[in-house]
N, C-alpha and C positions, 0 to 999 in steps of 0.2 A: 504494500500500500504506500501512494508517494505522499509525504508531506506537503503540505502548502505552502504557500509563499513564506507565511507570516510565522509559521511554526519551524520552518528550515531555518529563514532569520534569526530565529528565538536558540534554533540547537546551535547554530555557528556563533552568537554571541555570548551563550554556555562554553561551549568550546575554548575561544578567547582568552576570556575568564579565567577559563579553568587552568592553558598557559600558560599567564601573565602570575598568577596566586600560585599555583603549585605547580612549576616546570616539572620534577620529578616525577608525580604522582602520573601527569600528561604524557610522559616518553611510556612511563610505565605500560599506560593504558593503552599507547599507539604500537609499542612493540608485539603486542600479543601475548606478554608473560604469563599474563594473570590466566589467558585461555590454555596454556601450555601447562600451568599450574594445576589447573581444575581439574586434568585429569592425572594427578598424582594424587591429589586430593581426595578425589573419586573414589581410587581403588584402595589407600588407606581408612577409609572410611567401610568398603566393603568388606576387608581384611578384619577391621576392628567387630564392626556385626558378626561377623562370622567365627571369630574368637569370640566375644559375647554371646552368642546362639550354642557353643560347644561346652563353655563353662558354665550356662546354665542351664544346660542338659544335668552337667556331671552334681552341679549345686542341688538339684531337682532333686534327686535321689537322698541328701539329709534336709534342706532348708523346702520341701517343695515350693510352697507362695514364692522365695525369691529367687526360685529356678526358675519358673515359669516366665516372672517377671524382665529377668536377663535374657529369659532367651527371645521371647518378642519383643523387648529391644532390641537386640542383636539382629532379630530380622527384620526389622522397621530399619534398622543401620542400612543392611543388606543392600532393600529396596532401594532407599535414598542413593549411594553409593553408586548403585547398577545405573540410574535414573538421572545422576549429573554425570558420568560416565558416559552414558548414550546421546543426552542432549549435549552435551560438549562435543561429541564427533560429528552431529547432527550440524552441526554451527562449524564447521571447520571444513567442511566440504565446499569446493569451488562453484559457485552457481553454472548451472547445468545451461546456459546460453553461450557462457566463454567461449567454447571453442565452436560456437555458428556462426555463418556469414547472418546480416542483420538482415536478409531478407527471407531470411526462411523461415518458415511456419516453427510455433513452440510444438516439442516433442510431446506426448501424449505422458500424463502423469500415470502413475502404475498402476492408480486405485483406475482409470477411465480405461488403462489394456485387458486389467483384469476382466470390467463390465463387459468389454466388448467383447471379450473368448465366454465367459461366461452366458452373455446371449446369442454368441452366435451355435453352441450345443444345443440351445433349445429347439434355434430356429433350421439345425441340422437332423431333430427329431421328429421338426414338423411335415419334414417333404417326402 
């Protein structure tokens, strides 16, 4: 979705800003670190769940309530972990027009190839 005038205005004057008040924090942001970060971040975080989900398996067996408790933390950890993990890779892929000349048609998204294999078996059962 493209911004508007007035709102592109508004994020480039943020921008600015945000240069001028904290150079640092701005290279930071512009280099990519912090996306390259998210997924160390990610999988220690999944690592952590997943040690949390085994220690309260093992806890379960004398303290049950705060087995239980460790261990659906540990897999609430898991999920989160798997989930900036996935959207961190999701966000780091090259938009799929780069490599087209600008007058070609946008390529067919996967959910709309699916549909179209999927109705064309129907309409292969109908004849």
């Amino acid at each position: 979705m493209a911004l508007s005038e007035c709102e592109q205005r508004k994020l480039d004057e943020i921008e600015r800003s945000l240069h001028s008040d904290d150079p640092a924090l701005a290279t930071i942001l512009d280099s990519g670190v912090v996306r390259r970060h998210r997924r160390v971040v990610a999988v220690l975080i999944f690592v952590g769940g997943l040690v949390a989900l085994m220690g309260g398996a093992v806890a379960a067996l004398s303290l049950p309530l705060r087995g239980v408790v460790m261990s659906v933390l540990g897999f609430v950890a898991m999920g989160v972990g798997a989930g900036l993990y996935v959207s961190g890779r999701a966000r780091t892929r090259p938009p799929a027009e780069a490599g087209r000349g600008a007058g070609s048609p946008p390529a067919p998204s996967w959910r709309a190839r699916m549909e179209e294999r999927f109705q064309s078996r129907f309409d292969d059962l109908g004849r």
